[in-house]
C-alpha positions in Angstrom: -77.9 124.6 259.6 -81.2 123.4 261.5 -81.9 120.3 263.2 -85.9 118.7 262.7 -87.5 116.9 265.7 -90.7 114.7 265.6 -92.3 115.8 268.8 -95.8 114.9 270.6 -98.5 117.8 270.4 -99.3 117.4 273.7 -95.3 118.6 274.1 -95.2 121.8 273.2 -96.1 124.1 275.7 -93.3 122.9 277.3 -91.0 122.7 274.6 -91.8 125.8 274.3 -91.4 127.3 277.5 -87.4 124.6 277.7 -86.8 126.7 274.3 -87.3 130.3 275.2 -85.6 129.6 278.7 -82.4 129.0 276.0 -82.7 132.3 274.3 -84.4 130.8 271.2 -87.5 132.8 269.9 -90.6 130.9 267.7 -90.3 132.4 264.2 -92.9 130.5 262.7 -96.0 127.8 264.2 -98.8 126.2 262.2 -100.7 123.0 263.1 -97.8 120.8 261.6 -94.5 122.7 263.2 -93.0 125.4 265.2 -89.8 126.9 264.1 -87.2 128.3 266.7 -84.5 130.4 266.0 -81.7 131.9 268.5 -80.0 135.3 268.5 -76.7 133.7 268.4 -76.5 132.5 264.6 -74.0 129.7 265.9 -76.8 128.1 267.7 -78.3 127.5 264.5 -82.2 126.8 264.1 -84.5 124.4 265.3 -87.8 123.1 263.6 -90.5 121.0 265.4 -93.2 118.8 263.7 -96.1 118.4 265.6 -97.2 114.5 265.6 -100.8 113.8 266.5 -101.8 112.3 263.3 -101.8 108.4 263.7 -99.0 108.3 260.6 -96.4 110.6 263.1 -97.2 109.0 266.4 -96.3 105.7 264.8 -93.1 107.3 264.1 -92.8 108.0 267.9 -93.6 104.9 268.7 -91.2 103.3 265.7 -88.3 105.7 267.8 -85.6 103.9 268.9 -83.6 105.4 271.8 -79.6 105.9 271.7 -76.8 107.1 273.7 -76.2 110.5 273.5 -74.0 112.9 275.1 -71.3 110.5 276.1 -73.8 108.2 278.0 -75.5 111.1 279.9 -78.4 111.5 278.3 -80.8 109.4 275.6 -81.9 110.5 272.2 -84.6 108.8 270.0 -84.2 108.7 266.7 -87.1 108.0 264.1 -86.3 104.9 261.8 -84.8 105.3 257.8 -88.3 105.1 256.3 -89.8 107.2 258.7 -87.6 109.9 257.8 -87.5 109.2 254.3 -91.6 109.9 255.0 -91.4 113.3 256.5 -89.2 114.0 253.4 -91.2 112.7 250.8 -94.0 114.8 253.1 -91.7 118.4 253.1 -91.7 118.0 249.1 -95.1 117.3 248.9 -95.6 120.7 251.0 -92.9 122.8 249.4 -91.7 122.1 245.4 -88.6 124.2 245.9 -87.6 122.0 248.0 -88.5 118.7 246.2 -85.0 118.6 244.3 -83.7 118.3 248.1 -85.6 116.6 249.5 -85.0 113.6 246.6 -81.8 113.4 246.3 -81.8 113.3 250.6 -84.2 110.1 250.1 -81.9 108.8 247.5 -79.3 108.4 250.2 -81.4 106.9 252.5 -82.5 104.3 250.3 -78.8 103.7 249.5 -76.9 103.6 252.8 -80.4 101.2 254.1 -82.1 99.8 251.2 -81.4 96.0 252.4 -82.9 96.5 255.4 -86.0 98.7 254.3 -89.3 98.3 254.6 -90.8 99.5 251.0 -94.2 98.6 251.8 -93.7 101.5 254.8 -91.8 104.2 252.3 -95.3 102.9 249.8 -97.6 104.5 252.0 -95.8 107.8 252.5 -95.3 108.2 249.2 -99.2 106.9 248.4 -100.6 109.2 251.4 -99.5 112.5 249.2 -100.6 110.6 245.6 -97.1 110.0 244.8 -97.5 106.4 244.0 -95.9 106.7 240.2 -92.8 107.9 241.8 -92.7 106.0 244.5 -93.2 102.8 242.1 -90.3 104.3 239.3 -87.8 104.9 242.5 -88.2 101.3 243.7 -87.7 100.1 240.2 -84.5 102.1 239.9 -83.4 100.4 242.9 -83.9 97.0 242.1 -82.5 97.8 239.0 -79.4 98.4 240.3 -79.3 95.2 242.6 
């Protein structure tokens, strides 16, 4: 299991520094993400895209905040098509995973379709020359409507 944060470039040195006072060593860091792993297998894995393209700090800004930990702290939490664009952006980068990655969108689309905005999910899918897909997905799903 491994969780997937957004998280501001200018962040990481001290995301970095929050993470390795946890225990949890960087495994991996490009441009686009950092991957943290902890000794303890139970703590599972944590991977970090970098936003400071003007796509993934529209996502930050898109973020809207939540309750977490019983009221104690806050959690922001990227919108439907906003995920559904950092997947269609992980199969774009990895084919093995595009199978995945799909079938993750698919239930997206599903659980939020009414309240979508295609024209968003369009671009993702248009920014990594997917727009044949994106264009056969949306007809499936109105389709089914």
């Amino acid at each position: 299991m491994d969780l997937d944060f957004l998280v501001h470039r200018d962040d990481l040195e001290k995301l970095d520094a929050a993470l390795r006072d946890s225990g949890y060593r960087r495994v991996f860091q490009s441009e686009n993400v950092s991957q943290y792993r902890h000794p303890d297998s139970a703590w599972g894995s944590v991977d970090f895209i970098h936003a400071f393209r003007k796509i993934s700090l529209a996502m930050l800004e898109r973020a809207k905040e939540f309750p977490a930990l019983e009221g104690k702290q806050s959690l922001k939490t990227a919108q439907p098509e906003d995920v559904i664009g950092l997947k269609v952006q992980a199969m774009s980068n990895d084919p093995e995973r595009r199978a995945q990655e799909q079938t993750d969108i698919e239930r997206l689309m599903a659980r939020y379709e009414r309240r979508l905005d295609w024209n968003r999910i369009q671009e993702f899918y248009e920014a990594f020359d997917l727009g044949k897909e994106f264009s056969k997905l949306r007809e499936r799903f109105d389709r089914a409507q």
